[in-house]
RODO-2510 file (C-alpha; in nm, 4 decimals, decimal comma):
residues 378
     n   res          X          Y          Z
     1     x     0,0306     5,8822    -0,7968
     2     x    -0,3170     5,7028    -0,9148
     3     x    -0,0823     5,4531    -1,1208
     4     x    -0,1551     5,5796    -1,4589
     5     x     0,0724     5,6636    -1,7086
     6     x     0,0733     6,0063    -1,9015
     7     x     0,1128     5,9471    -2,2826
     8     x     0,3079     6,1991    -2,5223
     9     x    -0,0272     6,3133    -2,6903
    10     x    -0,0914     6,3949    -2,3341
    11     x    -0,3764     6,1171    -2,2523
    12     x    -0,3719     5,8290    -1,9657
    13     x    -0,3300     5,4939    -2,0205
    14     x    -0,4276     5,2937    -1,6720
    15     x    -0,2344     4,9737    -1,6686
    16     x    -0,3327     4,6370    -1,7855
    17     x    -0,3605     4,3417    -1,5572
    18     x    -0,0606     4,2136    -1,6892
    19     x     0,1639     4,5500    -1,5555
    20     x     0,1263     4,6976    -1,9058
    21     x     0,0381     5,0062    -2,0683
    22     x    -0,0916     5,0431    -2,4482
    23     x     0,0694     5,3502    -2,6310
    24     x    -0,0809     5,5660    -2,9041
    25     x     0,1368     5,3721    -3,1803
    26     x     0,0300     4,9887    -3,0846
    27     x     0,3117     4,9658    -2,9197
    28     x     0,3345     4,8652    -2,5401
    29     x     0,5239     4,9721    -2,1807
    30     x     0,6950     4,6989    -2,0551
    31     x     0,7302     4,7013    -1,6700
    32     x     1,1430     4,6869    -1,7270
    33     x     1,0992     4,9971    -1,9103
    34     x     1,0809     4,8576    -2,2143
    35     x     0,8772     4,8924    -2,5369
    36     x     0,7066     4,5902    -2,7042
    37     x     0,7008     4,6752    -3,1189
    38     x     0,4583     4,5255    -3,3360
    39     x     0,7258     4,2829    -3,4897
    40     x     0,7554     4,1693    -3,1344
    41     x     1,1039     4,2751    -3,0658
    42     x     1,1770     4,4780    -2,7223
    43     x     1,3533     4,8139    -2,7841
    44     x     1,4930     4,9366    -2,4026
    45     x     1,5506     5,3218    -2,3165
    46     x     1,9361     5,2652    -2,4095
    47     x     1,8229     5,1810    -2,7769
    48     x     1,9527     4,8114    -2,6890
    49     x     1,6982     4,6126    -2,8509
    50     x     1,5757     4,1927    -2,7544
    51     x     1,4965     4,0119    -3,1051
    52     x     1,1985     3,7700    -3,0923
    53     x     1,4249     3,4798    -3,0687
    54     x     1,6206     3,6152    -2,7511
    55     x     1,8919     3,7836    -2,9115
    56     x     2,0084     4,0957    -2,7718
    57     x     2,1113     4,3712    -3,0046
    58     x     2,3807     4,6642    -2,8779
    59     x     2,3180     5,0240    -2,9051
    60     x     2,6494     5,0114    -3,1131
    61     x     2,4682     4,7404    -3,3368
    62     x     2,7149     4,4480    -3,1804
    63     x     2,5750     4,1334    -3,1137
    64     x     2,5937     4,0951    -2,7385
    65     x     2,8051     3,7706    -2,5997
    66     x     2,6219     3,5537    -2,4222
    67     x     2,4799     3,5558    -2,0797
    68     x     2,4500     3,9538    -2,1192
    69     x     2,1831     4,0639    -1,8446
    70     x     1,9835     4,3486    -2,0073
    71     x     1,9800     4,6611    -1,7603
    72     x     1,5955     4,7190    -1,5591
    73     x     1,4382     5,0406    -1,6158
    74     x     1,1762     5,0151    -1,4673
    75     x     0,9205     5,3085    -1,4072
    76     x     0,8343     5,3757    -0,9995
    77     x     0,5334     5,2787    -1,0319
    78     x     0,6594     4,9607    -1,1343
    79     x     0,9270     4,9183    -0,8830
    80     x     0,6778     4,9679    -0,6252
    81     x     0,4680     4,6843    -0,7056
    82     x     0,4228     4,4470    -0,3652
    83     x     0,3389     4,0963    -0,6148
    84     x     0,4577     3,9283    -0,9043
    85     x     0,2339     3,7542    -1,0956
    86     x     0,3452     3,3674    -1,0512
    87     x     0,2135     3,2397    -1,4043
    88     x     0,3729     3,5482    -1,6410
    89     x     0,6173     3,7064    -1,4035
    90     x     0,5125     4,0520    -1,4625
    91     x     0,4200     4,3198    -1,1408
    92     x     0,1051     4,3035    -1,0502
    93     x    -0,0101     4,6350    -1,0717
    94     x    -0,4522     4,6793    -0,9410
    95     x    -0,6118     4,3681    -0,8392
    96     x    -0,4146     4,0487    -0,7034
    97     x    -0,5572     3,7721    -0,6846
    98     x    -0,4284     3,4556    -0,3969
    99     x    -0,5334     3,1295    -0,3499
   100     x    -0,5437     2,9719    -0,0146
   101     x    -0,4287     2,6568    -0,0855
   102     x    -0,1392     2,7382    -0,3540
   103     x     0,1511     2,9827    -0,2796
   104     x     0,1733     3,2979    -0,4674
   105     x    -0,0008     3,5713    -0,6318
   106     x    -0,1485     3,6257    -1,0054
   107     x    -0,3496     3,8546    -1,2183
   108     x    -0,7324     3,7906    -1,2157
   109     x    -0,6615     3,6295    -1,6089
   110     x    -0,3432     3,4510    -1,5280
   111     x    -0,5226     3,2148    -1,2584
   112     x    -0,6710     3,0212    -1,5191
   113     x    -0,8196     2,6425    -1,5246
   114     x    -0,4752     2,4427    -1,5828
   115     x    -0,6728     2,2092    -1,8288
   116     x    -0,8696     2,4443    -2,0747
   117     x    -0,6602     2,7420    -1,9882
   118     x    -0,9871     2,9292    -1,8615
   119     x    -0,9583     3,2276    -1,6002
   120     x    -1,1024     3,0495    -1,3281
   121     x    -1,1124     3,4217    -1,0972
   122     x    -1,4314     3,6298    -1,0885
   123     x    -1,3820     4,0269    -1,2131
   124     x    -1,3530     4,0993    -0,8177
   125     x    -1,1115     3,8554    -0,7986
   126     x    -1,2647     3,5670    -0,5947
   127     x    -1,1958     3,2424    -0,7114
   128     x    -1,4503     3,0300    -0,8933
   129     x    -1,2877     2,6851    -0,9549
   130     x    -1,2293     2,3714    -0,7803
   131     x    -0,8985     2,2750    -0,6282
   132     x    -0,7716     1,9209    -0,7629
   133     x    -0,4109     1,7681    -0,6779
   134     x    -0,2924     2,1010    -0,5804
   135     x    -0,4225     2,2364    -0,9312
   136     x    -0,7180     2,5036    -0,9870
   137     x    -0,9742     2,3287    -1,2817
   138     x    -1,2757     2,4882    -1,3798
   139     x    -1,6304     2,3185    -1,3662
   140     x    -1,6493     2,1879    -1,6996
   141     x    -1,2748     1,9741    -1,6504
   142     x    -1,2812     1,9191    -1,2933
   143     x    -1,3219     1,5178    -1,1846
   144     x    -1,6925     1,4441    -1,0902
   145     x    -1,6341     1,3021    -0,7360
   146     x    -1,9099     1,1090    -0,5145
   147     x    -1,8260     1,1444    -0,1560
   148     x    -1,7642     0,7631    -0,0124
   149     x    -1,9285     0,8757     0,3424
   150     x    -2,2193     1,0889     0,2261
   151     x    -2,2696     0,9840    -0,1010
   152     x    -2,2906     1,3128    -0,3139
   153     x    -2,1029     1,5054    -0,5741
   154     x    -1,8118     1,6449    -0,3388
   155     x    -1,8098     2,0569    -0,4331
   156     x    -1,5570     2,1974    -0,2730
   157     x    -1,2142     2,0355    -0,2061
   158     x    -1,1729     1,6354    -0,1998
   159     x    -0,9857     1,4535     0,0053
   160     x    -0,8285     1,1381    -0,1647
   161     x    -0,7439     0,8522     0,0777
   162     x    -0,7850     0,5204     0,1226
   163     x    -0,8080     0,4842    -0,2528
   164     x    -1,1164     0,6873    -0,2214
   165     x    -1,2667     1,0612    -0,2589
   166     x    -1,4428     1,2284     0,0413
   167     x    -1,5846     1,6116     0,1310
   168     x    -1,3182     1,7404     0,3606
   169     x    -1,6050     1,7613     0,6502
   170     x    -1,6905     1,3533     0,5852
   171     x    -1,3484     1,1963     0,6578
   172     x    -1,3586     1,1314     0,9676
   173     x    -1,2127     1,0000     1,2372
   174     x    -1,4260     0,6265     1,3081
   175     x    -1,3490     0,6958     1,6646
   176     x    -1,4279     1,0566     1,7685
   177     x    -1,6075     1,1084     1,4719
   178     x    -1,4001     1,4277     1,3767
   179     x    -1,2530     1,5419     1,0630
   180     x    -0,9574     1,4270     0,9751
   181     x    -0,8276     1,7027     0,7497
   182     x    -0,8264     2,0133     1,0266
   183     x    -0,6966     1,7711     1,3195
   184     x    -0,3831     1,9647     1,4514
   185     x    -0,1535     1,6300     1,3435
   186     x    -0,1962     1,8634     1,0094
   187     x    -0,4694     1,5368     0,8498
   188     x    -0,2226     1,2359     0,9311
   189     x    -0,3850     0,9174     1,0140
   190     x    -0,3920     0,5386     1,0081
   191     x    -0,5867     0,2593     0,9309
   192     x    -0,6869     0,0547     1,2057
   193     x    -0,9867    -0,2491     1,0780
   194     x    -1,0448    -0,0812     0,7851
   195     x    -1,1030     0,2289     0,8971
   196     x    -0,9746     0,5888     0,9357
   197     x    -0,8210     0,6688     1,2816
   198     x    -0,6436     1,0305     1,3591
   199     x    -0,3553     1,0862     1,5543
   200     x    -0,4927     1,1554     1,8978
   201     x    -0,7436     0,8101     1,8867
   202     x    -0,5408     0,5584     1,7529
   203     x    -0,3983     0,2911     1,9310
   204     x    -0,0203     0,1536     1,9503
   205     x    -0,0894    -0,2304     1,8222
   206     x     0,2606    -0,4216     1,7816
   207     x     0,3198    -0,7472     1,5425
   208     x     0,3774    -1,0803     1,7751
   209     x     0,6119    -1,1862     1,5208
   210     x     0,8281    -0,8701     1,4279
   211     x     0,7363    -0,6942     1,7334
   212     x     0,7241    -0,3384     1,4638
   213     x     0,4203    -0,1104     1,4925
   214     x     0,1587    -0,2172     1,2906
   215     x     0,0046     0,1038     1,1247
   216     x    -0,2815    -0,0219     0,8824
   217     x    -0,4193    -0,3525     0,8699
   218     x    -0,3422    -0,5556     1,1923
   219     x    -0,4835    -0,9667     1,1868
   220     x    -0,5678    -1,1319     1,4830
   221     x    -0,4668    -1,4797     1,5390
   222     x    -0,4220    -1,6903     1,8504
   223     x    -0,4764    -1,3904     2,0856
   224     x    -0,2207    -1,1866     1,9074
   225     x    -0,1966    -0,9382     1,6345
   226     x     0,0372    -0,9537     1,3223
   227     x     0,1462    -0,8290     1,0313
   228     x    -0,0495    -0,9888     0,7309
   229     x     0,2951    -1,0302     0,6296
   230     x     0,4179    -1,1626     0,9178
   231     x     0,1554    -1,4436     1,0029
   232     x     0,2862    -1,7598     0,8446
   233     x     0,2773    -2,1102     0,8707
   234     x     0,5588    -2,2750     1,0769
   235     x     0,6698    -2,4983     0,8628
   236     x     0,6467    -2,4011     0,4966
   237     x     0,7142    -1,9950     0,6293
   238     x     0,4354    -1,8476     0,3121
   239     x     0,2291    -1,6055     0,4850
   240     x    -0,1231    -1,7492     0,5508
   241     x    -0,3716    -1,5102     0,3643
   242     x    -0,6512    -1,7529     0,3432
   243     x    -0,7041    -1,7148     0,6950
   244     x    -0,7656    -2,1063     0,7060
   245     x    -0,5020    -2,2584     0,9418
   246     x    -0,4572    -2,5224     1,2265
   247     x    -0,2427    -2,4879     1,5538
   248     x    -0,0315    -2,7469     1,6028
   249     x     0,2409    -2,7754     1,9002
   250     x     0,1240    -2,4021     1,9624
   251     x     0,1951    -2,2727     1,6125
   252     x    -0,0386    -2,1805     1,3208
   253     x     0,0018    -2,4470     0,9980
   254     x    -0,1123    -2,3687     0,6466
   255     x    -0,4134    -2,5786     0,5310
   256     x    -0,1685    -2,7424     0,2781
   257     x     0,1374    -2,8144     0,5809
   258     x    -0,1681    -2,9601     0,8275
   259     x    -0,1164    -3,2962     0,9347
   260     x    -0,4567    -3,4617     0,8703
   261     x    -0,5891    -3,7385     1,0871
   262     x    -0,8821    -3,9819     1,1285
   263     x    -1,1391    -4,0840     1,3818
   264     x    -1,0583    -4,4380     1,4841
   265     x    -1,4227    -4,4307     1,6383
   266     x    -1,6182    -4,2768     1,3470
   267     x    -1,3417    -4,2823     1,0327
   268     x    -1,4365    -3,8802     0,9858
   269     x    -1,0659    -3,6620     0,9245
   270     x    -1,0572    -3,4575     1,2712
   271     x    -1,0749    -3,1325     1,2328
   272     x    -1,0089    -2,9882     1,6025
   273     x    -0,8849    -3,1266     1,8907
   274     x    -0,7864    -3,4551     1,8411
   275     x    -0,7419    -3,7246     2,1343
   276     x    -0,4813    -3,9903     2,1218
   277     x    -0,5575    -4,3461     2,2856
   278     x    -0,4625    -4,7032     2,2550
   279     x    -0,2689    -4,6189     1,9990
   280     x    -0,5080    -4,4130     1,7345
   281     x    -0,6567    -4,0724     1,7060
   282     x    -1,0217    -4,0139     1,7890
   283     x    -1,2467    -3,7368     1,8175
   284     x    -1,3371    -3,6524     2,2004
   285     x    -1,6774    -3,7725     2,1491
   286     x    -1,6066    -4,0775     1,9498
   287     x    -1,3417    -4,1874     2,2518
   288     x    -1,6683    -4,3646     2,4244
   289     x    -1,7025    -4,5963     2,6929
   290     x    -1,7476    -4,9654     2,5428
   291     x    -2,0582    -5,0567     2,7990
   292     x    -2,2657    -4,7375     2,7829
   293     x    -2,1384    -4,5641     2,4649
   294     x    -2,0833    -4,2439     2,6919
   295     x    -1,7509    -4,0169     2,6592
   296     x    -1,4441    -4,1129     2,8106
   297     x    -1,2603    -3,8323     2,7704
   298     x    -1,2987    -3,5064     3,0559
   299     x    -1,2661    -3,1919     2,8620
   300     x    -1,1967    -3,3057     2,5621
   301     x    -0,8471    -3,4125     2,6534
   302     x    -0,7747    -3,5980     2,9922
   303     x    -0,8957    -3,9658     2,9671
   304     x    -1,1044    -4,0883     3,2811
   305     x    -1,1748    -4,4016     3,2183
   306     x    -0,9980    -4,8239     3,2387
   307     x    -0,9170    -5,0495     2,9503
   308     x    -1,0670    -5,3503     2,9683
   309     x    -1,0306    -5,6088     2,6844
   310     x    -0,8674    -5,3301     2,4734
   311     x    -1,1837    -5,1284     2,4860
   312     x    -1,2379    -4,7795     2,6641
   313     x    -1,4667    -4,8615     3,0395
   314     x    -1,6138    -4,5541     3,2053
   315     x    -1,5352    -4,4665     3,5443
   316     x    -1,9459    -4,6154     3,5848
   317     x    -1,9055    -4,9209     3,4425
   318     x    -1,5360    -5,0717     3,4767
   319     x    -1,5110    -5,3723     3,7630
   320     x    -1,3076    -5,2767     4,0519
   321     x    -1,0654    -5,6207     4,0380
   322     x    -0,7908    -5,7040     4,3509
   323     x    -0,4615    -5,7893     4,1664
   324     x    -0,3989    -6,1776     4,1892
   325     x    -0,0257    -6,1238     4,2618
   326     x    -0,0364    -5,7834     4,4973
   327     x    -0,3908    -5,7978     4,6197
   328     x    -0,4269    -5,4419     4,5663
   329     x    -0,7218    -5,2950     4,3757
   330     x    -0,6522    -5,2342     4,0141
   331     x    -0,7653    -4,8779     3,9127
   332     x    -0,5515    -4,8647     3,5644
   333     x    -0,5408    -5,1403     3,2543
   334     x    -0,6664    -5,4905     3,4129
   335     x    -0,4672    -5,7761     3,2892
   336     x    -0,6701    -6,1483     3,2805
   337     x    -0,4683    -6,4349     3,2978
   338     x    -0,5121    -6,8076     3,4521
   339     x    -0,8386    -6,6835     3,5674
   340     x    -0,7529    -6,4239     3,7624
   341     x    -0,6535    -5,9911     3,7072
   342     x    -0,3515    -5,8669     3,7816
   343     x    -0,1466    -5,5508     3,7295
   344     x     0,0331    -5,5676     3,4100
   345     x     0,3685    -5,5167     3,5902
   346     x     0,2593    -5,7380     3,8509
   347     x     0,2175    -6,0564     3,6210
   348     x     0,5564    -6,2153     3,6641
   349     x     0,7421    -6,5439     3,6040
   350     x     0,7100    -6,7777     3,9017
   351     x     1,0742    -6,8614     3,8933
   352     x     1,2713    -6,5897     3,7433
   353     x     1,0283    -6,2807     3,8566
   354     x     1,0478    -6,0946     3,4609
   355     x     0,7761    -5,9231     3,3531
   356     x     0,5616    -6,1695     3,1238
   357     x     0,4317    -5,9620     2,8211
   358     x     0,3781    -6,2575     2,5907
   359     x     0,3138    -6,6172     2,5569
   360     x     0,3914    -6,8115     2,9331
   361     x     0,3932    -7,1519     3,0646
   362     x     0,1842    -7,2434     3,3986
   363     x     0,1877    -7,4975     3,6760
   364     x    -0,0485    -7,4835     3,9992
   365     x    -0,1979    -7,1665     3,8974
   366     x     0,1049    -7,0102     3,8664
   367     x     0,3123    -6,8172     3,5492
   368     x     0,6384    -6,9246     3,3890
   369     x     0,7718    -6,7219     3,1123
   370     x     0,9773    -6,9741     2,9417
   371     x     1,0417    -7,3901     2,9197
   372     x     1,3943    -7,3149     3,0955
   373     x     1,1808    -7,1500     3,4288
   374     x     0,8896    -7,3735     3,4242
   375     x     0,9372    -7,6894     3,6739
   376     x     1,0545    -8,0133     3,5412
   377     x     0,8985    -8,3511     3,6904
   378     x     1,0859    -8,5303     3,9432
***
């Protein structure tokens, strides 16, 4: 009932760790039933005997064919054996030894370091190794880890993420600060920024070019987030990684795709917002009024100022002229001709009534675009 095993000489044997029992002859109880002979060869009850290399030998001295399943006759006390060792298969018959974070059950000397081969169990059993990739190692072959959060030798179990090692009770959350590893989404997270974020904190960012989920590293452009995958220049389509890029028409260009332009006040390449007038580019604050050398330009964009003389007047400074042809003031481009301002539309030919834009013949004060209009002498 205790589990031992009464010899012929009439002494106990108690069983080994490994389900065994040692007989009077060096010879040992196998848990099938069998005996293991010196020479290493298994002899069963039956007199059917298993050759070192496999082979199974008859009672009858036949060879048997293959696939022959040798019959179990196993002892009770065998057969009522609740484990089975997971590294050597045998019943595991006095102390059983489990590890919480691998399935199964072994003898105290079969849990060993899966480096060295060095029983990594205590004699009652508790474990005395460190747990690495789902493997037990021993102290002298287990990985010397430095926690990335606290910054010490991590003792117990790491936790590898992020391309990093951490103590389970340092990764954590970056939002509610609380480990990651015993959250009930079972240790799933993402990275949001660069950082760690479980289950129940993080939050739902979509791509504005894809318009997918973006679960680790989301860039912010333009107001938006994307990809880093996704971001790319509108006109040669590479994603822009440099993070250098211009907007253009409402759309981010590479630094090599950007159209480049020049001051027309100071010569400098503009770099921003560029303002377009009288036909050139120009820095807002280069746009300047050609009396006072003050800005033209409201906001950087919306020109409030005249042209006088092809040059840029302030609101302050410009003339308020009475067009010669109209009589109405002239709050736009002033035209001088014969004199006088006019509108540019409203400087006409005296005969014909076109538009003069160029060179014009006069009489009296008054325009003529062309010898064929202009008045011939009586």
């Amino acid at each position: 009932p205790d589990g031992r095993l009464r010899r012929p000489d009439g002494t106990f044997a108690t069983p080994n760790a490994d389900g065994t029992f040692d007989l009077t002859d060096g010879t040992k109880l196998l848990p099938n039933g069998g005996i293991l002979l010196p020479t290493g060869a298994i002899r069963m009850p039956d007199n059917t005997v298993i050759l070192p290399d496999g082979t199974v030998k008859l009672p009858d001295g036949s060879l048997a064919p293959p696939g022959y399943e040798v019959p179990d006759y196993g002892l009770p006390c065998f057969r009522k054996a609740k484990f089975t060792c997971k590294k050597c298969g045998l019943p595991i018959i006095g102390t059983v030894l489990k590890a919480n974070l691998i399935e199964g059950a072994w003898h105290p000397e079969c849990f060993t370091c899966t480096k060295c081969g060095t029983p990594v169990a205590t004699e009652g059993g508790a474990l005395a190794c460190f747990m690495e990739d789902g493997e037990p190692r021993c102290d002298n072959c287990r990985t010397k880890r430095v926690c990335t959060a606290c910054e010490k030798q991590i003792e117990g179990q790491a936790i590898n993420a992020m391309d990093k090692s951490w103590c389970a009770s340092c990764f954590n959350c970056a939002k509610c600060q609380k480990p990651i590893a015993a959250g009930a989404a079972g240790g799933e997270f993402k990275i949001q920024d660069g950082q760690p974020i479980c289950e129940a904190c993080r939050e739902v960012v979509f791509c504005a070019a894809c318009g997918k989920e973006i679960e680790e590293h989301a860039l912010t452009a333009m107001d938006k987030n994307w990809h880093l995958e996704c971001f790319k220049c509108s006109k040669c389509d590479k994603a822009i990684d440099t993070g250098i890029f211009k907007i253009e028409g409402g759309r981010p260009v590479c630094e090599d795709c950007r159209q480049r332009l020049n001051c027309a006040g100071c010569g400098m390449e503009i770099d921003g917002q560029a303002l377009t007038a009288l036909g050139a580019h120009w820095h807002p604050n280069c746009f300047t009024c050609s009396k006072c050398g003050d800005p033209v330009a409201a906001n950087g964009e919306k020109l409030s100022c005249a042209i006088e003389g092809g040059r840029p007047v302030c609101a302050k400074c410009r003339k308020v002229h009475t067009c010669a042809s109209c009589g109405e003031k002239i709050k736009g481009q002033v035209m001088t001709a014969l004199g006088k301002k006019w509108h540019p539309d409203c400087f006409k030919c005296g005969k014909c009534d076109l538009k003069i834009t160029g060179a014009f013949f006069h009489k009296d004060g008054v325009p003529f675009c062309s010898q064929e209009c202009f008045p011939q002498a009586p």
